[in-house]
C-alpha positions in Angstrom: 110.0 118.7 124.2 113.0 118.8 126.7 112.9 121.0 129.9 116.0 122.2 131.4 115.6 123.1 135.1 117.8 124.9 137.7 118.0 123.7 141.1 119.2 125.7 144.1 119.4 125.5 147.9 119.5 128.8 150.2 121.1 126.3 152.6 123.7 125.4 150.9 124.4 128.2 147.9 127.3 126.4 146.3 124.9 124.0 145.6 123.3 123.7 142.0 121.7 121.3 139.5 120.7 120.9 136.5 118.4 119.0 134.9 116.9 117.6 131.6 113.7 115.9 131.1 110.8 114.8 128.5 108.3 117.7 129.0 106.0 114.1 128.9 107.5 112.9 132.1 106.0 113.1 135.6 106.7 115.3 138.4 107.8 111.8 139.9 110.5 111.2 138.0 111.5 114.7 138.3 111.4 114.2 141.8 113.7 111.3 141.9 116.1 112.4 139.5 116.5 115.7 142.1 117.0 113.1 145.1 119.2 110.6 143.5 121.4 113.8 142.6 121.4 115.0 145.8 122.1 111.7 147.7 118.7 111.8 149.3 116.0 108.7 150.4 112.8 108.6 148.1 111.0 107.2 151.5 109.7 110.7 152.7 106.5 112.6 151.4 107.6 115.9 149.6 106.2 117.6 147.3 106.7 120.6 144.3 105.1 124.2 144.9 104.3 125.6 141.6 104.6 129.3 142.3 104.2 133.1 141.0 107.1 135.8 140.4 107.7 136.4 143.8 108.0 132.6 144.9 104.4 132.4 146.6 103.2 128.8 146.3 100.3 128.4 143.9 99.9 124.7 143.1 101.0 121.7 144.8 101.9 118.4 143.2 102.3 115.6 146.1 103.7 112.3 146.3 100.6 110.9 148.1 97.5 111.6 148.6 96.8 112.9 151.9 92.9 112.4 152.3 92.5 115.6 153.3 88.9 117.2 152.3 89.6 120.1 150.3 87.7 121.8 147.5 91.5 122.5 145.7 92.5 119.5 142.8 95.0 117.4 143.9 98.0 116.7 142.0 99.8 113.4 142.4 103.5 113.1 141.2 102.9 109.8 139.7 100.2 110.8 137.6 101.0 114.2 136.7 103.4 114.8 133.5 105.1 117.9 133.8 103.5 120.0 130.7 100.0 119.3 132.2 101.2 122.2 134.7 104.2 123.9 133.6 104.9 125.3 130.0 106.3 128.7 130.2 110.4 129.4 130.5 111.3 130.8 133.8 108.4 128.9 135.6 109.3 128.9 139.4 109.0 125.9 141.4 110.0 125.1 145.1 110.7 121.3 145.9 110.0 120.6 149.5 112.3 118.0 150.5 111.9 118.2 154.4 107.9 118.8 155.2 108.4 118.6 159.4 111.0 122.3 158.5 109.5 123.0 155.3 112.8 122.9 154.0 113.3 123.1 149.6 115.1 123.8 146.9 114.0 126.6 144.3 114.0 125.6 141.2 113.5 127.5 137.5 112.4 126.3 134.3 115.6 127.6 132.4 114.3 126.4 128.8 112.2 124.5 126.9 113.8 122.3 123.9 111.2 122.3 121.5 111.7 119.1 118.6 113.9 116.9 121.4 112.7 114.1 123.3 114.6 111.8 126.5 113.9 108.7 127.3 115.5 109.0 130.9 115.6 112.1 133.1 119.6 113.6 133.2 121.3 115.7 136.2 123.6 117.4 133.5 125.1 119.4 135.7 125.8 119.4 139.7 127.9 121.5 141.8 128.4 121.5 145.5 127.1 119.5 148.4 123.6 119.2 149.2 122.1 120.6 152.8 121.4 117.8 154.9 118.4 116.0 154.0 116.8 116.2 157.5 117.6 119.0 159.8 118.9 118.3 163.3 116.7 119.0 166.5 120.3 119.5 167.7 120.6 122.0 165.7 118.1 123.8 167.7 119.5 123.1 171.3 123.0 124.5 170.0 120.9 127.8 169.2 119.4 127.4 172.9 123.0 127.6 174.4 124.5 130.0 172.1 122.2 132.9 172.7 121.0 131.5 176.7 117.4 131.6 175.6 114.3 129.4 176.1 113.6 127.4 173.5 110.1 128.1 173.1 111.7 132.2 173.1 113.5 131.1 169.5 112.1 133.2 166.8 113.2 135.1 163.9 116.8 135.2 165.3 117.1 131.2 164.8 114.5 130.6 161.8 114.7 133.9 159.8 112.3 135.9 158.4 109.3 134.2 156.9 109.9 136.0 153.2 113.5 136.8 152.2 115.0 138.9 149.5 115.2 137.4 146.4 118.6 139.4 145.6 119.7 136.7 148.8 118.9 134.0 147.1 121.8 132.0 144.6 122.0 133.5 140.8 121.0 130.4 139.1 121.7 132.3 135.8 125.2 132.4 136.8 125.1 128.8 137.4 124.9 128.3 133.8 128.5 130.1 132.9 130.5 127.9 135.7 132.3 124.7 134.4 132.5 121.9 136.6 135.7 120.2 137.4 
C-alpha cells in the first residue's frame, strides 16, 4: 500500500509537500525524504509526534534512543515501518525538525493507495520555501530591542500562545488543487 502525506509549516504557510511512500517503509525514510525536500541536514535528532484530532502528541517515533527510563515503548525511526503505527486516512503527525525550539511541520495522512507499492520514497509535490532549519538566537535579541524589554520578560508576545487555532493553521486540502509551476 502507498501513503500520500501532506506536509505544512506554520512558519512558512506557502510552504507544502507532498509525499508518497510504501506503507512498508520506515518512519526513517519518511524522515529523510521530508529533509532532503526541504534542504535540511539529517545530522540532528528529530523526531514524528503521532497525534489525536486536536494535534496533541500521542506517540513518539525518535531517531535515537535517548536512554531515558521510561515505562512508555520507544519507537526508533529505523526500525519502525510506518503501518506498524499509522493506518487510518487523515492520521495527524507533527515532525519536529528543531528539538532546542520545538519547531515542526504538521503533517496529514491524505490517502492510502491500497494494491500500489514504491520502491523509493517521492516528494510529488513541493511548494514554497522552507522556514529555516534552525532558528536564530538573533532572532530573539531583535525582539529585545523592538519592544525595550528584558529578555528573560519575553513571553507570549515573542513565542505565541502554547495551543493555536487550527482555522490559523495552512489548508493542506487546498494544497491539493494548486498546480506547481
Amino acid at each position: 500500500m502507498v501513503y500520500k502525506f501532506l506536509v505544512g509549516s506554520e512558519e512558512a504557510e506557502n510552504f507544502k509537500l507532498e509525499i508518497m511512500i510504501d506503507s512498508e517503509d520506515t518512519f526513517m525514510r519518511l524522515r529523510n525524504t521530508i529533509l532532503d525536500a526541504a534542504g535540511y541536514d539529517k545530522d540532528q535528532v528529530d523526531s514524528f509526534y503521532i497525534c489525536d484530532e486536536e494535534w496533541n502528541k500521542e506517540r513518539e517515533v525518535t531517531v535515537m534512543d535517548m536512554g531515558l527510563d521510561s515505562d512508555d515503548d520507544i519507537w526508533l525511526m529505523d526500525d519502525t515501518p510506518l503501518e506498524e503505527l499509522l493506518e487510518d486516512e487523515g492520521q495527524r503527525l507533527k515532525f519536529v525538525f528543531d528539538m532546542v525550539s520545538e519547531r515542526y511541520f504538521f503533517m496529514r495522512l491524505k490517502e492510502t493507495i491500497p494494491g500500489r507499492s514504491l520502491h523509493d520514497p517521492l516528494c510529488t509535490r513541493k511548494e514554497g520555501r522552507a522556514p529555516k532549519e534552525f532558528s536564530d538566537v538573533e532572532d530573539v535579541v531583535v525582539a529585545q530591542k523592538v519592544t525595550n524589554t528584558n529578555i528573560d520578560d519575553i513571553g507570549e508576545e515573542f513565542y505565541g500562545e502554547d495551543g493555536y487555532n487550527e482555522d490559523e493553521l495552512t489548508d493542506l486540502d487546498a494544497f491539493e488543487g494548486n498546480s506547481i509551476d
